[in-house]
C-alpha positions as CSV (number, residue, x, y, z in Angstrom):
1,X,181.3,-90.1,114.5
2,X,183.5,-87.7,116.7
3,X,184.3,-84.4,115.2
4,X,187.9,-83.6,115.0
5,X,188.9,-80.5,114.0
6,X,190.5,-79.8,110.4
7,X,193.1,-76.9,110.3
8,X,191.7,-73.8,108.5
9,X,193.1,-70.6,108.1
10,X,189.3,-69.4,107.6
11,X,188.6,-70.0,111.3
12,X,191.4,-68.7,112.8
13,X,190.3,-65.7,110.9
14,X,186.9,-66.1,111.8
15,X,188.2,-66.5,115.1
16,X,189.1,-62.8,115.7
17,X,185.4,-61.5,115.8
18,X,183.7,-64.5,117.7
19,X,185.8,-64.6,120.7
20,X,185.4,-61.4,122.4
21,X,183.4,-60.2,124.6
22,X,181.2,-57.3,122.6
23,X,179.5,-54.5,124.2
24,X,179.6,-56.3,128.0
25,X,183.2,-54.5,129.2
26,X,184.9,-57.0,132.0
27,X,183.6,-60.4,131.4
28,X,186.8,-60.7,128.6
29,X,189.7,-62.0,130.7
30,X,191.8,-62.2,127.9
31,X,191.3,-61.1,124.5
32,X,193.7,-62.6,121.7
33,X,193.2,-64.6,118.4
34,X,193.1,-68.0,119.0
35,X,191.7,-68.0,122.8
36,X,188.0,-68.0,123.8
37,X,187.1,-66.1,126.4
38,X,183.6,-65.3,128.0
39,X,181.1,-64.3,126.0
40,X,178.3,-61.6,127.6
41,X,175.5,-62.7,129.1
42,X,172.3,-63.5,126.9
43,X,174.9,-64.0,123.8
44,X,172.2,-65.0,120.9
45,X,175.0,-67.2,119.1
46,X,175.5,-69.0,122.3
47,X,175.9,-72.1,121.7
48,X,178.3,-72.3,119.1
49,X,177.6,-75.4,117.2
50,X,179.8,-78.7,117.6
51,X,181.7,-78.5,114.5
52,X,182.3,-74.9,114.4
53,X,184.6,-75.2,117.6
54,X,185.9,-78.5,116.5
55,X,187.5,-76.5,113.9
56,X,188.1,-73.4,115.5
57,X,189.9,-75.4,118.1
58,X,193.9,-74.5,118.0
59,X,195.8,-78.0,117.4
60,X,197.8,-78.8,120.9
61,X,199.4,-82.0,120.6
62,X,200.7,-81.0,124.8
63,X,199.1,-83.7,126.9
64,X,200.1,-84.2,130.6
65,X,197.6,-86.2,131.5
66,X,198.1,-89.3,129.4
67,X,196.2,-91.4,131.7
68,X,192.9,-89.5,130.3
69,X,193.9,-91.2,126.8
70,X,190.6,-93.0,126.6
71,X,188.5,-91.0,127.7
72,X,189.4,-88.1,125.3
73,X,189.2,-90.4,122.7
74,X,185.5,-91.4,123.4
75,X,182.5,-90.2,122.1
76,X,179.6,-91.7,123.9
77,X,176.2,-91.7,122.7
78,X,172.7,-90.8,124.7
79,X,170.6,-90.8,126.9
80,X,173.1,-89.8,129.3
81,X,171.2,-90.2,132.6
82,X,170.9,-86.7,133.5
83,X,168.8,-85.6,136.3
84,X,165.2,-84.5,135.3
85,X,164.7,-81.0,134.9
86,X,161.0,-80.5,134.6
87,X,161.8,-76.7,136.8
88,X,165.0,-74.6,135.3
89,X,163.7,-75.0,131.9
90,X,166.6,-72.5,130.5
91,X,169.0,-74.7,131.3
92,X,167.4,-77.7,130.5
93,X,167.5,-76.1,127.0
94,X,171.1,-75.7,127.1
95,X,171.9,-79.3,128.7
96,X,170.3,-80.8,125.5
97,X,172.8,-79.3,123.4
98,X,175.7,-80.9,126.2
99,X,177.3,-83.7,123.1
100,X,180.6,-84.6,124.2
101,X,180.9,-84.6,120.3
102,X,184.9,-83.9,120.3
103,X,187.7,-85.8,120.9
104,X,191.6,-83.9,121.4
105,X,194.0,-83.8,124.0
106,X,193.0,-82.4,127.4
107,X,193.5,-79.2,126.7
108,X,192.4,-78.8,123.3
109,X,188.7,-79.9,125.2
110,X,188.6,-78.0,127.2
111,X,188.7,-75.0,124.2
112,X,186.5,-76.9,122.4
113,X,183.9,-76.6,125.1
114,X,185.3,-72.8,126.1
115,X,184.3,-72.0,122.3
116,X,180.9,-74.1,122.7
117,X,179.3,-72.0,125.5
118,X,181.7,-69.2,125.6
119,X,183.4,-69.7,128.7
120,X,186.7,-68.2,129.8
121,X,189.4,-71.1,128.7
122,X,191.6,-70.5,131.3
123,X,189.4,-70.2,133.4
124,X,188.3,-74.2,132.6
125,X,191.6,-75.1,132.9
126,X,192.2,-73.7,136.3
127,X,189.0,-75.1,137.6
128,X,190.1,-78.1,136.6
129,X,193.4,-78.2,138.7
130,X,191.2,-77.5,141.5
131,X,188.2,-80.2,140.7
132,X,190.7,-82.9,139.6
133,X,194.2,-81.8,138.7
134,X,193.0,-82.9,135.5
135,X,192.5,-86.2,136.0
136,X,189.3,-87.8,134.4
137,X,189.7,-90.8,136.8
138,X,188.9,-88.4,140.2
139,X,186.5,-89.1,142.1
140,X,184.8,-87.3,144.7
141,X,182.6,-86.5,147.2
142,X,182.3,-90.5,147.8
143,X,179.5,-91.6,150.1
144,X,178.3,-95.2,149.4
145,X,177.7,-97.3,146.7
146,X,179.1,-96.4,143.5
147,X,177.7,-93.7,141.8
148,X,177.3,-91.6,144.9
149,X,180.0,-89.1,144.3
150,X,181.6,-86.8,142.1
151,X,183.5,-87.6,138.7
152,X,185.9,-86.2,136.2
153,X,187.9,-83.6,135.1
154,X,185.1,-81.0,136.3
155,X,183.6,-83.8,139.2
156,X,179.8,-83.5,138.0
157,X,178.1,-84.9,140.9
158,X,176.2,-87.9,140.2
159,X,174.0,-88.4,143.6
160,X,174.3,-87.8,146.8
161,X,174.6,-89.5,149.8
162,X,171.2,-90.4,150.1
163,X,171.0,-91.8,146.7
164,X,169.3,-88.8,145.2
165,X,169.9,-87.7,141.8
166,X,171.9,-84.7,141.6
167,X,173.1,-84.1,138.2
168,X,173.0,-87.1,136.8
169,X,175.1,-88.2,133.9
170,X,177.1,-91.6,135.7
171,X,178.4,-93.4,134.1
172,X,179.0,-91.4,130.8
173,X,181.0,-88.5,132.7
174,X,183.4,-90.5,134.0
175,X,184.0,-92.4,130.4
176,X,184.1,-89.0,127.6
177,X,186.1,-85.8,128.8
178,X,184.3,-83.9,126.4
179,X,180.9,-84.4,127.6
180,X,182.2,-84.0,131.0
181,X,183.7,-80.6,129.8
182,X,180.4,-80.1,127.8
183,X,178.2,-80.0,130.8
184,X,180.0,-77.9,132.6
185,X,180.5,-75.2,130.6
186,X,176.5,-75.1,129.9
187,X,176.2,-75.3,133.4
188,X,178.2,-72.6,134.1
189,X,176.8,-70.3,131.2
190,X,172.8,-71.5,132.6
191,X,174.0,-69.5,135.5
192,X,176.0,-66.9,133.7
193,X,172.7,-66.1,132.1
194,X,170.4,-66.2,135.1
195,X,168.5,-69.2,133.8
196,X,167.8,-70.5,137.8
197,X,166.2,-67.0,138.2
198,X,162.8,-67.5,139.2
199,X,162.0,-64.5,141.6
200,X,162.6,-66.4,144.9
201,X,166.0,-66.7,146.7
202,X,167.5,-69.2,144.9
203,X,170.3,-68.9,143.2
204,X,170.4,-64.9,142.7
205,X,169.2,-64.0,145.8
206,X,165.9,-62.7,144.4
207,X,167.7,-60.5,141.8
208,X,168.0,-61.3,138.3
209,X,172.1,-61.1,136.5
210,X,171.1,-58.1,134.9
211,X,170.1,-56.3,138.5
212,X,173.4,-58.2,140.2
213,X,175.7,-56.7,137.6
214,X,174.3,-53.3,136.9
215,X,175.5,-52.8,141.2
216,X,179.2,-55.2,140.9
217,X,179.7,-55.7,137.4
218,X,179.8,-58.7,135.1
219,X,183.1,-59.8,136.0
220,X,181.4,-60.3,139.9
221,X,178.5,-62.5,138.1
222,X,181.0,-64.4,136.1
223,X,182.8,-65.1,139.5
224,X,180.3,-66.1,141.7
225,X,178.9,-69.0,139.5
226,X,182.3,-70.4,138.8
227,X,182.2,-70.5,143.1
228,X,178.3,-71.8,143.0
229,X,179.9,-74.9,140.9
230,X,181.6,-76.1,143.6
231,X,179.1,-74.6,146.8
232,X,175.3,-74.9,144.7
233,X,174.7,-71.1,146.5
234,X,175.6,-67.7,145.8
235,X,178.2,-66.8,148.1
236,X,180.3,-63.9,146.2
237,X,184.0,-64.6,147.0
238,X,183.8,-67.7,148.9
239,X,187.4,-69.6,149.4
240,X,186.8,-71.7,146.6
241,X,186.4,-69.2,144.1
242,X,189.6,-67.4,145.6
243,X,191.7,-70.5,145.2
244,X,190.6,-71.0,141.0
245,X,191.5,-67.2,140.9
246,X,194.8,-67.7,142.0
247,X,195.9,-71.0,140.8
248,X,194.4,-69.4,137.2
249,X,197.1,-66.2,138.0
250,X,199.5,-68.6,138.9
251,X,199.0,-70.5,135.8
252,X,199.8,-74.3,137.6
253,X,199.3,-76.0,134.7
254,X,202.1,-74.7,133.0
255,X,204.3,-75.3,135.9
256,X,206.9,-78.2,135.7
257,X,206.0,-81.2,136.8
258,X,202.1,-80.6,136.4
């Protein structure tokens, strides 16, 4: 059964000592009761279970997406057809926690999975104007047959054009928004916490998180893998990562009409 979140006055409470950031200064972009933002690298409580942020979540009845009705409503059960990952172990780790085990409006998932892996929820939300304008029916990066492509809010790519699995996940990502939400927030966290580390080039550049901060800061790591979602390479301050900046100043999805 799908969690749904109960309303407690206990975890709001609790809420005030599990969503900053601790003793990692810059990787809070926002630091209030009630919002989740990014939790430091290497955080030992990280993941936060399923039912903790299903009631930690704050009730938002606000949905401008009605169209993703369904889909936030559906829980979906495994094996998900993920890619193997027989490599990155870390995160192979952390994708066997990815549930989807929530259901809520649009943007009370995308709390729910901010909470989860202790991404930045704004942050979510604006990288989801730019991956799908929060639309679980997008589809992307289409190439051939079906299931070559991108989908959902966050556009997890399936396979690519040659048919090769990628991520994985089709046809369960286009069909729950929370496991879509799910998996990217443990994606974005693997990198966060320099699980694709290895000592070769790939994805740090032959540093580990720890050596990239310690000479730009956290906020610079944070930043670069919300770009390396979209690119698959660490290019600090690429176009992409510029554009979730500002449509997360702007705010767009609080604008009218969104």
């Amino acid at each position: 059964m799908p969690l749904i979140r109960p309303v407690a006055i206990a975890c709001a409470l609790a809420l005030l000592t599990m969503t900053g950031c601790g003793g990692q200064p810059g990787t809070s972009l926002v630091d209030r009761p009630g919002y989740f933002s990014t939790a430091p690298s290497h955080s030992k409580d990280i993941p936060r279970s399923d039912s903790y942020c299903a009631s930690a979540v704050t009730p938002n009845s606000w949905e401008p997406r009605p169209d993703n009705n369904q889909a936030n409503h559906t829980v979906v059960s495994p094996p998900h057809n993920w890619a193997p990952e027989n490599y990155w172990t870390k995160w192979r780790d952390k994708r066997d926690k990815v549930t989807g085990n929530f259901t809520g409006t649009t943007t009370e998932i995308i709390q729910w999975a901010a909470c989860k892996w202790g991404i930045d929820e704004d942050t979510i939300r604006a990288q989801a104007v730019i991956e799908s304008y929060w639309h679980m029916s997008t589809v992307g990066d289409v190439c051939g047959p079906e299931g070559e492509g991108s989908y959902g809010l966050l556009q997890i790519k399936n396979e690519d054009c040659s048919g090769a699995v990628v991520h994985g996940g089709y046809p369960h990502t286009t069909q729950s928004t929370a496991l879509n939400v799910d998996w990217y927030g443990a994606h974005i966290r693997a990198c966060y916490d320099g699980d694709f580390y290895d000592g070769g080039p790939w994805l740090y550049d032959g540093q580990t998180v720890d050596q990239i901060a310690a000479q730009h800061g956290w906020d610079y790591v944070f930043w670069t893998c919300v770009g390396a979602h979209f690119s698959g390479d660490w290019s600090p301050g690429q176009p992409y990562e510029l554009q979730v900046r500002q449509i997360l100043a702007d705010r767009t999805w609080e604008k009218p009409g969104f």
